[in-house]
C-alpha positions as CSV (number, residue, x, y, z in Angstrom):
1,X,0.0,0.0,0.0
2,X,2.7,2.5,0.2
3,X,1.9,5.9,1.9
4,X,-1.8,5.0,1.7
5,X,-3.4,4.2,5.0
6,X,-6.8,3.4,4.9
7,X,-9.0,3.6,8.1
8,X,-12.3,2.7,8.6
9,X,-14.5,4.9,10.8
10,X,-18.0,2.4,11.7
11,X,-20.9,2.2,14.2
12,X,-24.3,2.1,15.1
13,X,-26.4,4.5,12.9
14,X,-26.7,8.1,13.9
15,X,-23.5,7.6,16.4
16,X,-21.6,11.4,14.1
17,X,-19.7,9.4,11.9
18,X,-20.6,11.4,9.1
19,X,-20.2,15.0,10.8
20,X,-16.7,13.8,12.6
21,X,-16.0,13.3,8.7
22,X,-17.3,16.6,7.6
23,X,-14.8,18.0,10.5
24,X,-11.7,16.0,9.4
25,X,-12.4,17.1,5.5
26,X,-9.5,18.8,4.3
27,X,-6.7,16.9,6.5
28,X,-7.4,13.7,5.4
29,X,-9.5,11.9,1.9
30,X,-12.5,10.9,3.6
31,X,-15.3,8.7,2.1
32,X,-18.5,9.2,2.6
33,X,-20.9,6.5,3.9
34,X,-21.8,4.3,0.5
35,X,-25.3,3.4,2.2
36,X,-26.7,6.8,2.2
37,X,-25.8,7.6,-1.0
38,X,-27.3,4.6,-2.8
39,X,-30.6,4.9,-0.7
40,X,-30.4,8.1,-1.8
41,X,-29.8,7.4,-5.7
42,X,-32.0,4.7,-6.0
43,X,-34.6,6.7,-4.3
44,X,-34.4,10.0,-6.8
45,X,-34.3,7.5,-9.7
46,X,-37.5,5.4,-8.6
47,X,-35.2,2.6,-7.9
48,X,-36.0,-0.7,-6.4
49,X,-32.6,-0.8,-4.6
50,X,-33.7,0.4,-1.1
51,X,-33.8,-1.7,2.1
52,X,-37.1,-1.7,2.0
53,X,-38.1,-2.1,-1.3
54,X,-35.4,-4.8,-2.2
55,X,-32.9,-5.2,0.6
56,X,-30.9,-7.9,-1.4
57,X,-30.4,-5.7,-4.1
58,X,-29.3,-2.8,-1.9
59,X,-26.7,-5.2,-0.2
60,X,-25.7,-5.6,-4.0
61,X,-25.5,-2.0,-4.9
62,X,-23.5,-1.2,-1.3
63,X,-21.1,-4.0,-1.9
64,X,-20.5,-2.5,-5.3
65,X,-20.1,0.8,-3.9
66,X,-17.5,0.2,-1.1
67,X,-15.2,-2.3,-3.1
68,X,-15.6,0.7,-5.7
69,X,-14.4,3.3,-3.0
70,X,-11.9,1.1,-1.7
71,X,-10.1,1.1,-5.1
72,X,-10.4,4.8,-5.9
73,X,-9.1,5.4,-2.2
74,X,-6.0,2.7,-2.2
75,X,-4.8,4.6,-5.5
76,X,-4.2,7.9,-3.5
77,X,-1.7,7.2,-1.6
78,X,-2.6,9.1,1.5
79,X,-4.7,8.6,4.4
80,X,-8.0,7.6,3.8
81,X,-11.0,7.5,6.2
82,X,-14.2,5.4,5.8
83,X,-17.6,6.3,6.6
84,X,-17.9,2.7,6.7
85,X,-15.9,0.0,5.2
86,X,-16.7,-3.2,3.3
87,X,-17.2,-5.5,6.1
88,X,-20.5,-3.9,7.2
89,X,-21.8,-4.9,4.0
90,X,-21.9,-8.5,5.8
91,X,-24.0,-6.8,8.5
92,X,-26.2,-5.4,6.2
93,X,-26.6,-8.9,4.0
94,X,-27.0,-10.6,7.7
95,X,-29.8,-8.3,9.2
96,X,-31.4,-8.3,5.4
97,X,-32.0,-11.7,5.3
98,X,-29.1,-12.0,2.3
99,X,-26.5,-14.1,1.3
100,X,-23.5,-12.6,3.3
101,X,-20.8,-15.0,1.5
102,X,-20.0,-12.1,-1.3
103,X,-19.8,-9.5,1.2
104,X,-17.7,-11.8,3.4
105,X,-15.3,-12.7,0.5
106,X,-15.3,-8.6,-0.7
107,X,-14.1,-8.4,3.6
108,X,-12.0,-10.9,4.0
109,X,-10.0,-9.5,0.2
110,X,-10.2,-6.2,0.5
111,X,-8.4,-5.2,3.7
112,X,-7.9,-1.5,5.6
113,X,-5.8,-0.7,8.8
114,X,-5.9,-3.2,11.6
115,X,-7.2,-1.0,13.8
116,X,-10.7,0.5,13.1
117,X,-12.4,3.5,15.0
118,X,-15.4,2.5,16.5
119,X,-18.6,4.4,17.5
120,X,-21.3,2.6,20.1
121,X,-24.9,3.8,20.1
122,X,-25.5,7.1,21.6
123,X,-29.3,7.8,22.3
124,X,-28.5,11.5,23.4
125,X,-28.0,12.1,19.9
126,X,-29.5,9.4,17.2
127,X,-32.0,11.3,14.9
128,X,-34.3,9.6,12.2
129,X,-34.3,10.8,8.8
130,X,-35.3,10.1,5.3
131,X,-32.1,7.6,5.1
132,X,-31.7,6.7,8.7
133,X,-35.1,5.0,9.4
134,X,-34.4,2.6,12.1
135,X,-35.6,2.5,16.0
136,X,-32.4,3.7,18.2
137,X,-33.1,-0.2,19.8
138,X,-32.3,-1.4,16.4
139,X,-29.8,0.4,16.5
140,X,-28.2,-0.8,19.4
141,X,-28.7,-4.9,17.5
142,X,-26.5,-2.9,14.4
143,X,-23.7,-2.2,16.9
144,X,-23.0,-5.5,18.4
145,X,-23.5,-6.9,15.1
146,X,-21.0,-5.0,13.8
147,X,-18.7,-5.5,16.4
148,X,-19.1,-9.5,15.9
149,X,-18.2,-9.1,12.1
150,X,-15.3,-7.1,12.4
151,X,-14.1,-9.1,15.3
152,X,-14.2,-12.1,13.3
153,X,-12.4,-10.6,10.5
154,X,-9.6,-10.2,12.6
155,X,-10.1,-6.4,13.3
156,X,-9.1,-4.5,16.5
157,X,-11.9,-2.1,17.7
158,X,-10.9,1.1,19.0
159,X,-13.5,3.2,20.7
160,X,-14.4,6.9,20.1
161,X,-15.1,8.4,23.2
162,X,-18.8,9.9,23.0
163,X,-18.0,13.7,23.2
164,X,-18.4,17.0,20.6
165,X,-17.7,16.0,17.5
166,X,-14.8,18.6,17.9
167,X,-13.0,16.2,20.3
168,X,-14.2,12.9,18.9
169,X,-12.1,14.7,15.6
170,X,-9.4,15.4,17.5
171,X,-9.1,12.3,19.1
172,X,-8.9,10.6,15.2
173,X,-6.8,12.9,14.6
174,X,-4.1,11.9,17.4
175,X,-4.8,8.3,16.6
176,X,-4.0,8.4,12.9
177,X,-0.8,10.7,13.8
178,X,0.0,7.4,16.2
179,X,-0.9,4.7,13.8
């Protein structure tokens, strides 16, 4: 890989990954999460690939997506940080109902830093909208689901503390300046 580091930043929905993102823009490539913006796509286009139109076919265009995202990113040659990585495509096709061997081969292939920042459910701050449509509870199932799948994929889980998103940035900040 080079000079490219790539580092996944994951949790339960609504936990700040994407404004911690928006607040680390400009020192680092960052990637936004692929999940929104297909729901988003396939929803302006009057697509069927929405998880709850055709969740099989949304864990299809995601998968797509992230390997897609992983390959632009690796060809930078910088730091790179994930809204999101490949293996939560597996937690997706599990909680979908879905065949999870594709996004398990896609995990288990495509590989980022050992090490992946993790955020746990925050009820304080989870907020619904058009994309993020779950229950905080169900939320709470997507976190320790995730934390299975990356566990199993051989992945260390570092914790974000649950703070401003100032700080939380700052504290990605010291801990890519350490990795």
């Amino acid at each position: 890989m080079g000079g490219t580091k790539l580092l996944i930043l994951t949790g339960a929905p609504g936990t700040g990954k994407s404004a911690i993102l928006d607040a680390l823009r400009g020192e680092f490539a960052c990637v936004n999460e692929p999940a929104r913006e297909v729901l988003a796509e396939q929803r302006s286009s009057g697509g069927r690939g929405t998880w709850d139109q055709d969740p099989s076919l949304f864990v299809h265009l995601l998968l797509q997506r992230s390997i897609a995202n992983y390959e632009a990113a690796r060809a930078l040659g910088t730091t790179v940080v994930f809204d999101r990585g490949i293996p939560d495509c597996v937690v997706y096709a599990l909680l979908a109902g879905t065949d999870p061997t594709p996004s398990r081969t896609a995990a288990e292939a495509y590989r980022y830093r050992p090490q992946v920042l993790f955020l746990e459910p925050w009820a304080d701050i989870y907020r619904k909208d058009a994309e993020r449509i779950m229950e905080f509870e169900d939320t709470v199932s997507f976190g320790n689901e995730l934390r299975r799948v990356y566990e199993e994929l051989g992945y260390t889980l570092v914790g974000v503390p649950q703070t401003s998103i100032g700080k939380r940035a700052e504290f990605i900040r010291d801990f890519i300046g350490r990795a």
